[in-house]
C-alpha positions as CSV (number, residue, x, y, z in Angstrom):
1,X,49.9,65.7,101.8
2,X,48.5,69.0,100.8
3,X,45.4,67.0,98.3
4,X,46.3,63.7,98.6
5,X,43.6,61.7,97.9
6,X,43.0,59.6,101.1
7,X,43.2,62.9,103.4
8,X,41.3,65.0,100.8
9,X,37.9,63.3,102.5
10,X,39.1,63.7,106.1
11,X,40.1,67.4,105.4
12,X,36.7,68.3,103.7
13,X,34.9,66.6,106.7
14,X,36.6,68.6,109.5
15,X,37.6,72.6,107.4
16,X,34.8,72.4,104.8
17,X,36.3,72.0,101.0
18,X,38.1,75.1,100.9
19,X,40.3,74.4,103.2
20,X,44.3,75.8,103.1
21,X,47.2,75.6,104.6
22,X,47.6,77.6,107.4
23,X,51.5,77.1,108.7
24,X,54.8,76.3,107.1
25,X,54.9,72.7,107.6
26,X,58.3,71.5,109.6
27,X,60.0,68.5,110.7
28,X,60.2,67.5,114.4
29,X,63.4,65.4,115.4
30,X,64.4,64.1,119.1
31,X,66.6,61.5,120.3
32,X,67.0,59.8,123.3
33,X,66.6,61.7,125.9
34,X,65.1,64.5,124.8
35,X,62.5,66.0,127.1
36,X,58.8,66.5,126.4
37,X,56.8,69.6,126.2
38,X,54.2,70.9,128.0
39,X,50.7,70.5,127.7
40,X,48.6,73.2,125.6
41,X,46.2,74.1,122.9
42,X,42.5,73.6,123.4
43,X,39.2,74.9,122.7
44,X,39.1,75.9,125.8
45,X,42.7,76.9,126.9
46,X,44.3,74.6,129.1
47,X,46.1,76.2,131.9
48,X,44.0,80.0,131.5
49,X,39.8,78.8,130.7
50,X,40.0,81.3,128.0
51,X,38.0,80.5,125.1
52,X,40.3,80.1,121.7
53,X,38.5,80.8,118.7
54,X,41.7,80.2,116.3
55,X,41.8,76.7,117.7
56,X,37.9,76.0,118.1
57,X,36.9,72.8,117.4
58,X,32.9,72.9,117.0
59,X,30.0,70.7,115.9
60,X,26.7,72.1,115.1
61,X,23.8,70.3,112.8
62,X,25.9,67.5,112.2
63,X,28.5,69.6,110.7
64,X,32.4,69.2,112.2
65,X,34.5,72.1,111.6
66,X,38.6,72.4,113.0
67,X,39.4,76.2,113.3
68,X,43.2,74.5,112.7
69,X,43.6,71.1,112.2
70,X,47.1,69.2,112.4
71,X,48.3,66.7,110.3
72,X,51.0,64.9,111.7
73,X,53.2,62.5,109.4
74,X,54.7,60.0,111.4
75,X,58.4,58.7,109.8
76,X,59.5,56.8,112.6
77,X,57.4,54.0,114.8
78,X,56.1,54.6,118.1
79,X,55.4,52.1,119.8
80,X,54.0,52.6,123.6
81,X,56.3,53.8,125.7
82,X,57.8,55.2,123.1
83,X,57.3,59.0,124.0
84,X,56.6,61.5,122.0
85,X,53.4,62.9,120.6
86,X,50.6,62.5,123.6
87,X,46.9,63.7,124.1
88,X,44.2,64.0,126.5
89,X,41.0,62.5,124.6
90,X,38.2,64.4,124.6
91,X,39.6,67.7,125.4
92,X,38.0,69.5,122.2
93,X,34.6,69.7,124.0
94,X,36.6,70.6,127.4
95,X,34.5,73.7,128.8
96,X,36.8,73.9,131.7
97,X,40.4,74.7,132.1
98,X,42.7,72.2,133.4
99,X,43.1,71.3,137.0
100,X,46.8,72.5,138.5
101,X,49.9,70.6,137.3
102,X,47.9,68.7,134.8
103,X,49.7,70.6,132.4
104,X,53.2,69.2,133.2
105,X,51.7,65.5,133.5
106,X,52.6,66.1,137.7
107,X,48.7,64.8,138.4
108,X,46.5,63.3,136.1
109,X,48.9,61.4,134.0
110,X,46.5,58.7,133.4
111,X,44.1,60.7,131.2
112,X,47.3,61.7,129.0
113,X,47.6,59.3,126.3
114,X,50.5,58.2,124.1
115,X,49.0,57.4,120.3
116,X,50.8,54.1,119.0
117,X,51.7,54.9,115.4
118,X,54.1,53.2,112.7
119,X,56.1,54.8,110.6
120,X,54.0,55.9,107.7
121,X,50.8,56.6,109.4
122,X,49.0,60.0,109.7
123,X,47.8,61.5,112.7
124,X,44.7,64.4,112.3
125,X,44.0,66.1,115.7
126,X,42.4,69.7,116.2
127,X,44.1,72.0,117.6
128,X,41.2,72.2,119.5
129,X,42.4,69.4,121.8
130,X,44.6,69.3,124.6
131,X,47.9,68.2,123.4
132,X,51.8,67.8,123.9
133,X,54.8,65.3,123.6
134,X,56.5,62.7,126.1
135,X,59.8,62.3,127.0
136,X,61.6,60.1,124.1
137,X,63.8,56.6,125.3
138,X,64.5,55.0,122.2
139,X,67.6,55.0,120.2
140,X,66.2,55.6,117.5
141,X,65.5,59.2,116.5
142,X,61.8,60.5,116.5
143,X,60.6,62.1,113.8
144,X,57.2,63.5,112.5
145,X,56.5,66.2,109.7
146,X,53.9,68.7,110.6
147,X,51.4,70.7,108.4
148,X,48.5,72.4,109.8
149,X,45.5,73.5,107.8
150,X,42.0,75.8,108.8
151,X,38.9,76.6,106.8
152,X,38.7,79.1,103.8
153,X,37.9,82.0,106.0
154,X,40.1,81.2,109.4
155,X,43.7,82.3,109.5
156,X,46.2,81.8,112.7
157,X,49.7,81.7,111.2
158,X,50.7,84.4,108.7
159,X,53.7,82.4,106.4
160,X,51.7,83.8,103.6
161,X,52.0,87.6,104.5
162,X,55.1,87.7,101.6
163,X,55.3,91.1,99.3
164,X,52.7,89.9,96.7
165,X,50.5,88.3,99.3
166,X,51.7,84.3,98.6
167,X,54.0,81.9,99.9
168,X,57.4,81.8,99.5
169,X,57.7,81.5,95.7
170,X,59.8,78.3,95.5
171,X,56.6,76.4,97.3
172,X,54.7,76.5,94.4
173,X,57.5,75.1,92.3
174,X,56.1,71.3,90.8
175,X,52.5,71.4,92.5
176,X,49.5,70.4,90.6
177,X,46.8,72.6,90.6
178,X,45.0,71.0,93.6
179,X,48.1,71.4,95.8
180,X,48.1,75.0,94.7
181,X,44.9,75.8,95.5
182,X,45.4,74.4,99.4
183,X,47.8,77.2,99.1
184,X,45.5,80.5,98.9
185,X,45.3,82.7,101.6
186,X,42.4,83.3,104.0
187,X,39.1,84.8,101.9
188,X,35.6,83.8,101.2
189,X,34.8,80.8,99.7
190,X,32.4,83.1,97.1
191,X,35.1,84.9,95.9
192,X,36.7,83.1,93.0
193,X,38.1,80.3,95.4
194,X,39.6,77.4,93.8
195,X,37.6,74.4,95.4
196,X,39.5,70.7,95.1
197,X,36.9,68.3,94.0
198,X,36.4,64.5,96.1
199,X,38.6,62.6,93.4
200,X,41.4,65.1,94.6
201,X,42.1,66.2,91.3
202,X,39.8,68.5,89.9
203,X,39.7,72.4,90.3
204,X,36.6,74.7,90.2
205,X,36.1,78.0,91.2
206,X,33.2,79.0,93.9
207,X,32.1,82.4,92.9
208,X,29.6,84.8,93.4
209,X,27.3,85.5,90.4
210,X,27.8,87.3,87.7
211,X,25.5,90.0,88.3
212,X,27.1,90.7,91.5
213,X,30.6,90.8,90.2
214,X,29.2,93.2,87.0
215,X,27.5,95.6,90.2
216,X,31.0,95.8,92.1
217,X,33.0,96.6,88.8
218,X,30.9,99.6,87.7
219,X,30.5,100.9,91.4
220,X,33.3,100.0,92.7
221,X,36.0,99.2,89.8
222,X,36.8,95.7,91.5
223,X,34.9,92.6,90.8
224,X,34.8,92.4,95.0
């Protein structure tokens, strides 16, 4: 998931080609029965009108960018009426917070909608947009894996925040260099940033220049 080569375009398109990981991904099981969740997220906050910038979703001279975008791997079908994962469409450009008990599906259920998704399918949705789960009635257990990634520069979660400054060191066990590089932590995309390349397999670095970096060292004593 991290480079694979029919996300890598969809990634690149909504975080820019830098883009990493921002949270542990984690798997999310229900059975029948289980309750949904509330309503929440939102460039605009749902239930308070605040603005979120860790969430933003934005579109400005044709570019798209995802503050944090989720990627939700679906492992089991759901079929409508199904439960689980819902959305109000359209809520990323939502300058307005929510009207009373929207939240909790009491008025407005209409607008909420429940995606239709086999097992196998991916789901990309900023974080940007109004979102939430169903009720589940099925039998069968639900069950989708979720990563969430953000530009080079944005950071919400803080997995990374280990005593040299990485992930846990087992994640990088068996990763090419492409999956690696999703794996950086949050700096600028001039600073010696690995950058994946569209066939999802090749690494380069985006760097300042060299005179820059020689100006730093022998001012500064650090190439930044």
């Amino acid at each position: 998931i991290l480079a694979h080569p029919r996300l890598l375009p969809l990634f690149h398109g909504f975080l820019g080609k830098l883009y990493r990981m921002d949270h542990l991904p984690f798997l999310i099981a229900q059975d029948k029965g289980a309750e949904g969740f509330a309503l929440h997220g939102g460039t605009v906050d749902c239930s308070t009108g605040m603005y979120n910038p860790e969430l933003a979703y934005t579109c400005h001279n044709g570019f798209i960018r995802s503050a944090l975008l989720a990627c939700s791997v679906v492992l089991t079908d759901h079929d409508p009426e199904f439960g689980g994962f819902c959305v109000v469409p359209g809520s990323h450009k939502s300058n307005f917070k929510m009207p009373e008990g929207m939240v909790d599906g009491e008025v407005y259920s209409e607008f909420i909608q429940q995606p239709a998704t086999k097992a196998g399918d991916v789901v990309l949705f900023s974080e940007g947009t109004v979102h939430g789960a169903l009720p589940w009635t099925q039998d069968t257990q639900r069950r989708v894996c979720l990563y969430r990634f953000s530009p080079a520069t944005n950071v919400y979660g803080r997995s990374y925040f280990t005593e040299n400054g990485k992930w846990p060191e087992k994640m990088y066990e068996g990763l090419t260099d492409a999956q690696r590089a999703v794996l950086e932590p949050p700096y600028a995309n001039r600073l010696d940033r690995p950058e994946i390349a569209d066939d999802a397999e090749t690494v380069s670095v985006s760097t300042r220049n060299e005179r820059k970096k020689q100006h730093d060292r022998e001012m500064f004593g650090t190439k930044y």
